[in-house]
DOBA-125287 format. One line per 5 residues: their letters; for each residue x, y, z of C-alpha. Coordinates in steps of 0.2 Angstrom, whole numbers. Layout:
DOBA-125287
a) X Y Z | ...
***
This chain:
DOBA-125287
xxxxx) 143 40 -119 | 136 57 -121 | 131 66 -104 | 117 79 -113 | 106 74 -127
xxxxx) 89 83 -132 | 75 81 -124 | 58 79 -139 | 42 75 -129 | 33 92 -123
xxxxx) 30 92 -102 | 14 90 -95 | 4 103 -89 | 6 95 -72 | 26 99 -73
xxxxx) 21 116 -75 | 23 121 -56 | 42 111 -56 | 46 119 -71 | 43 137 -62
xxxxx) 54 133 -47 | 66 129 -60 | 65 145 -70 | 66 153 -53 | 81 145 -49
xxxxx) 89 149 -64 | 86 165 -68 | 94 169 -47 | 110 161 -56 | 108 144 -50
xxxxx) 108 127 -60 | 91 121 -57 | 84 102 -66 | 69 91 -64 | 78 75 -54
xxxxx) 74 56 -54 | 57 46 -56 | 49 59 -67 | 62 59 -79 | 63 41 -78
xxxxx) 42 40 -81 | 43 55 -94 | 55 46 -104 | 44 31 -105 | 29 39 -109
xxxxx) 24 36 -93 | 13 52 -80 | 25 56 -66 | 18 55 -50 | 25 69 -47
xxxxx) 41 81 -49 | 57 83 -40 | 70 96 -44 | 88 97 -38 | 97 112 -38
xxxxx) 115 118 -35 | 106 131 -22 | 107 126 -6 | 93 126 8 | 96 145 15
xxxxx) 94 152 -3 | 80 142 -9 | 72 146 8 | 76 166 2 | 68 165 -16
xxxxx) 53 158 -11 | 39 164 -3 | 31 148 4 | 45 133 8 | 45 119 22
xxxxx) 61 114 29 | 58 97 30 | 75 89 27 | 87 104 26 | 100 93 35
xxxxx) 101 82 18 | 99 97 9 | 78 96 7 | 67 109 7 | 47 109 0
xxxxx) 41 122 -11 | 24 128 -12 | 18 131 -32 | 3 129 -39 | -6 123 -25
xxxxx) 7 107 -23 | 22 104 -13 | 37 100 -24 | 53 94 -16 | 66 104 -21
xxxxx) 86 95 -14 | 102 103 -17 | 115 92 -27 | 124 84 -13 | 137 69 -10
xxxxx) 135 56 2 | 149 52 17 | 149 34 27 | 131 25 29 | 131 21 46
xxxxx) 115 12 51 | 110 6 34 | 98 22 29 | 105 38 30 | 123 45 28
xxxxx) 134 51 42 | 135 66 33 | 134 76 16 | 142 86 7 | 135 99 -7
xxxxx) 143 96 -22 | 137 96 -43 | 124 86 -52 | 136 74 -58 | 139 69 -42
xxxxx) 123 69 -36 | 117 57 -47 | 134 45 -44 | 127 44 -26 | 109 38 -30
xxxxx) 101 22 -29 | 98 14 -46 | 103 22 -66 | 83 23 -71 | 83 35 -55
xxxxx) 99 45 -60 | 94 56 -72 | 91 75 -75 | 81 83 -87 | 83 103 -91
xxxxx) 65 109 -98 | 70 125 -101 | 83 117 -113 | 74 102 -116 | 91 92 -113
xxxxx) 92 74 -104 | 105 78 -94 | 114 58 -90 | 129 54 -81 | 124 36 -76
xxxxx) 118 25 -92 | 100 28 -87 | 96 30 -104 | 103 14 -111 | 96 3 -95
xxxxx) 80 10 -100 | 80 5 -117 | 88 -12 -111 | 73 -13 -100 | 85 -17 -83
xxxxx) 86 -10 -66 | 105 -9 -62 | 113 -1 -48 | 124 14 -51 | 142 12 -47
xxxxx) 146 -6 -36 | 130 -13 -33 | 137 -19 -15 | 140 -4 -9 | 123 4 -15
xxxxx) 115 -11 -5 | 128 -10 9 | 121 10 12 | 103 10 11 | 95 -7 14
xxxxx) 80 -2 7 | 87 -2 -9 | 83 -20 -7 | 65 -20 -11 | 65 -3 -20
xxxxx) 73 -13 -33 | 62 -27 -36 | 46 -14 -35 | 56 -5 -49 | 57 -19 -60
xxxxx) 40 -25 -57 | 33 -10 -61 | 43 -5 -75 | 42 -24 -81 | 60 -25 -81
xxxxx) 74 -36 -79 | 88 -34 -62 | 104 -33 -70 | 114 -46 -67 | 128 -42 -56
xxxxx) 113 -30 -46 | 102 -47 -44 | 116 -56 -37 | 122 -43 -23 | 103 -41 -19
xxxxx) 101 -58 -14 | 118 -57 -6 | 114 -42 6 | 93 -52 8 | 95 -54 26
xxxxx) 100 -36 28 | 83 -30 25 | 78 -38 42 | 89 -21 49 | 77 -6 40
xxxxx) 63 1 51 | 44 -8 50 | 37 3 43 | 47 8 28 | 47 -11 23
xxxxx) 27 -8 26 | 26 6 12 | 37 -3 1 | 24 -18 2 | 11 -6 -1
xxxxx) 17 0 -15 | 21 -15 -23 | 5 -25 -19 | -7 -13 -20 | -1 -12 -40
xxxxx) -5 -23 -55 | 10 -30 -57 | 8 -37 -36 | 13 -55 -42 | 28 -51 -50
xxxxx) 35 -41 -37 | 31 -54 -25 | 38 -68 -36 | 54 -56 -37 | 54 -53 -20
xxxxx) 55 -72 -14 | 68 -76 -30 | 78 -64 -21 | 76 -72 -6 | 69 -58 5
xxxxx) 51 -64 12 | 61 -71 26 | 66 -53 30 | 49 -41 31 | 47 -45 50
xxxxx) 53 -50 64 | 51 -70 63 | 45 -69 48 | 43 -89 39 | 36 -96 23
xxxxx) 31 -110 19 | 34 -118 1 | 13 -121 0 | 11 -102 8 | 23 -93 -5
xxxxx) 15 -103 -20 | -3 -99 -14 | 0 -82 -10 | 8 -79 -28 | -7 -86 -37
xxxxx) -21 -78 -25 | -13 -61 -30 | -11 -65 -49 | -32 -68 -48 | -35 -53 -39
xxxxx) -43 -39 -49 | -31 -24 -57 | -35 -12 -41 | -36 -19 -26 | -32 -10 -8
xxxxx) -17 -16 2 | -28 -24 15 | -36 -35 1 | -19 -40 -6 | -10 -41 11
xxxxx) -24 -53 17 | -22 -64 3 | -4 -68 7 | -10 -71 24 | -25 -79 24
xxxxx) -23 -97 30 | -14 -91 45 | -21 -91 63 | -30 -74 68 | -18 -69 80
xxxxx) -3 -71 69 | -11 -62 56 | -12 -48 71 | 4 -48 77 | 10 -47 57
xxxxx) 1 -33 56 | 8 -26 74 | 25 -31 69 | 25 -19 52 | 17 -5 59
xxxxx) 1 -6 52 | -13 4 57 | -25 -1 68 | -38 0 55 | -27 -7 41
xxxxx) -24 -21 53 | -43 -24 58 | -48 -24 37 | -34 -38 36 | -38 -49 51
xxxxx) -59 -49 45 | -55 -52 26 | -45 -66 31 | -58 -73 43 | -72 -71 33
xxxxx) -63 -73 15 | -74 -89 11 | -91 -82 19 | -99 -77 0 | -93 -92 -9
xxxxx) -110 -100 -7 | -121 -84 -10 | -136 -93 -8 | -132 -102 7 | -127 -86 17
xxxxx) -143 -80 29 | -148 -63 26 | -143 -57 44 | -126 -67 40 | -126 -54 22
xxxxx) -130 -39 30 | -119 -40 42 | -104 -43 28 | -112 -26 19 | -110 -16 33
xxxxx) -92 -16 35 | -82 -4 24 | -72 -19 18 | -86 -27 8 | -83 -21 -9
xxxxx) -65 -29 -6 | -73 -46 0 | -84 -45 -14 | -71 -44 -26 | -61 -55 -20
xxxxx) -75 -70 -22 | -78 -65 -37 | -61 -67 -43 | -62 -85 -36 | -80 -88 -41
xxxxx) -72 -85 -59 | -62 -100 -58 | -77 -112 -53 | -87 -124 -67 | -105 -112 -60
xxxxx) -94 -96 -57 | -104 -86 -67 | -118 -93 -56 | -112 -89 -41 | -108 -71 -45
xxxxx) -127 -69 -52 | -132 -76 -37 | -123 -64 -26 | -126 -49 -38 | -143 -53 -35
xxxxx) -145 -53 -17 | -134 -38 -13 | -146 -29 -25 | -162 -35 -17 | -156 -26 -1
xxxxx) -162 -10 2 | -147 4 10 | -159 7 25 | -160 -13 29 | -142 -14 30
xxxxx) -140 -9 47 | -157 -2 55 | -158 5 71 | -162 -11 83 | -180 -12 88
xxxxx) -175 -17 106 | -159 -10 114 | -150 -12 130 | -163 3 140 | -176 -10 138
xxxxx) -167 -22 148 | -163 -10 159 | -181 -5 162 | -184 -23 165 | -172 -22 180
xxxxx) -160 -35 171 | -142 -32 180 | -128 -30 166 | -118 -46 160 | -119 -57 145
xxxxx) -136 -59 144 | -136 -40 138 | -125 -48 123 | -135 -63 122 | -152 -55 121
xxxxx) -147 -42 111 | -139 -50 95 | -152 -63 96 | -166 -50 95 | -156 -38 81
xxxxx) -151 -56 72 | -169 -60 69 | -172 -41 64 | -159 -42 51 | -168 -57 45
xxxxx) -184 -50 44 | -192 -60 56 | -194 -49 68 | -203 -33 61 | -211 -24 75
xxxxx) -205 -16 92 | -220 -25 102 | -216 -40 96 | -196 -36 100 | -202 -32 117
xxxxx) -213 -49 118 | -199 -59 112 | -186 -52 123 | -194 -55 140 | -197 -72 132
xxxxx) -178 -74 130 | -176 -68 147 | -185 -80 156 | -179 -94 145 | -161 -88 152
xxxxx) -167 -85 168 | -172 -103 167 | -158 -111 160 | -144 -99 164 | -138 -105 146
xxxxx) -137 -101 129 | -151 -92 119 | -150 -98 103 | -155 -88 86 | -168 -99 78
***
């Protein structure tokens, strides 16, 4: 197997500020090269997200021939540079000692880029690309795995899994986003080392899942992902049923191209009871407004199915949340599925443009001074007044502030009266 081969396809200007850290580096006497996923997107065809460059330099000399760096990981060898308005990582070649806790090594050890890449995760990921030479630089196979179309772990697959758990569901998003095949003897010690994956911190399983659900390939990755046995894994007491695993895979294969994690994450949850769905949420680390979009997605998933059926204060209230567009989509997707599909989505289409942007959410006509003014002592009849009146506003019955007023002391003494509910109608 040849190590260096050359290198066609020109860079993109986007490689331009990589490319200059590299001529830096090089022309101070060091070995500089662009490193991992770019190379791997470049040869593909596909754009890199962005560019990474290893070097033999090591953190104090980067740190001295450039003007603008951020130590950020200098005791693994990592140090961001500042070119063209972007921050590149920029890693000295290094070897790896003992993984200890199933993330990071006990301790490193600078060494040359073959090395370097011997210690990475997966071949796809282990290349090196010169582009002042314009020569792949591949010690690994990457190449060929990439022609193969597999995912195969460098060196023994155990022991990649055995060091960084993570590489659990790194491997399964790579192959669903690169629509490839785990190589065999990397599938199998994957699903050996599943129940590992319950040992990495919340949160990096959380962007893992972000990554992959948020994609178009979302229902690959998650059919990969319970092949492999790892569902079981993402939380704390995580369980799946056989009818949960088979509807979530289906609900994200309808879903549309782009969808946000919230939208995708809710549709793997949805017939699960609110507080689970919270303490899901809790349990990766989500945020709390991450969390809040999942819990009302999932609670009012259904409320559009029957656009014409839905009051318009029931509407308005939908279009006022920052969710909406997701809710929207998401009954479309299903409403495309249904014999008067194309119906519904008119429908709906229809009603959401009849709605002015100032109707959405106007100011109330009556508010909580106007009780106060009436001498009405705090409690739930401030809430039970109050969305009554603001509920008939948003359904245009109530149009006028005297006539708010005039209904509100009507509600009042009706409560006053019965000490119960005030209804809406």
């Amino acid at each position: 197997m040849s190590e260096s081969s050359p290198f066609q396809a020109e860079l993109p200007a986007a490689a331009e500020g990589a490319v200059r850290i590299v001529r830096k580096l090089t022309a101070a006497g060091h070995q500089a090269l662009l490193a991992g996923g770019c190379v791997r997107d470049l040869l593909l065809g596909l754009r890199p997200e962005d560019y990474d460059v290893a070097t033999d330099a090591p953190p104090e000399r980067i740190c001295e021939l450039f003007r603008r760096t951020r130590k950020v990981g200098a005791q693994f060898g990592v140090v961001l540079v500042r070119e063209q308005r972007k921050w590149i990582e920029v890693a000295t070649f290094r070897s790896d000692g003992q993984y200890l806790d199933g993330r990071r090594p006990s301790e490193i050890h600078f060494c040359d880029a073959r090395h370097d890449a011997e210690r990475r995760d997966f071949t796809v990921n282990g290349m090196f690309l010169d582009p002042l030479r314009h020569a792949l630089i591949d010690y690994v196979g990457g190449r060929e795995d990439l022609k193969a179309g597999l995912v195969r772990a460098i060196g023994d697959p155990p022991a990649r899994f055995a060091e960084d758990h993570l590489r659990l569901v790194r491997a399964v998003r790579f192959a669903a986003r690169l629509d490839f095949e785990i190589e065999p003897v990397t599938f199998a010690a994957l699903k050996d080392h599943a129940s590992k994956l319950a040992t990495v911190a919340a949160e990096r399983v959380r962007e893992e899942l972000e990554k992959m659900l948020t994609h178009p390939t979302r229902r690959r990755a998650f059919d990969l992902l319970v092949e492999c046995g790892l569902p079981p894994y993402f939380w704390e007491g995580a369980a799946w049923r056989a009818d949960q695993i088979a509807a979530g895979s289906r609900l994200l294969g309808r879903l549309p191209q782009r969808v946000s994690f919230p939208l995708a994450f809710a549709a793997l949850l949805v017939d699960r009871e609110t507080k689970a769905i919270q303490a899901i949420c809790r349990a990766l680390t989500c945020s709390n407004e991450q969390r809040e979009t999942v819990v009302w997605l999932a609670q009012h998933h259904a409320d559009l199915d029957d656009p014409e059926g839905l009051s318009l204060a029931g509407l308005k209230r939908l279009l006022a949340h920052p969710a909406f567009a997701d809710l929207r989509a998401w009954a479309e997707t299903r409403h495309l599925e249904l014999p008067d599909g194309e119906r519904r989505r008119a429908a709906l289409a229809a009603r959401v443009d009849s709605i002015a942007p100032e109707a959405i959410q106007p100011p109330p006509l009556v508010t909580g001074d106007d009780l106060v003014a009436r001498g009405v002592r705090p409690g739930p009849v401030y809430k039970q007044v109050l969305d009554a009146l603001y509920t008939r506003q948003l359904n245009e019955t109530l149009t006028t502030r005297t006539a708010g007023l005039r209904l509100m002391d009507n509600l009042l003494a009706r409560w006053h009266k019965e000490r119960g509910e005030i209804s809406d109608d």
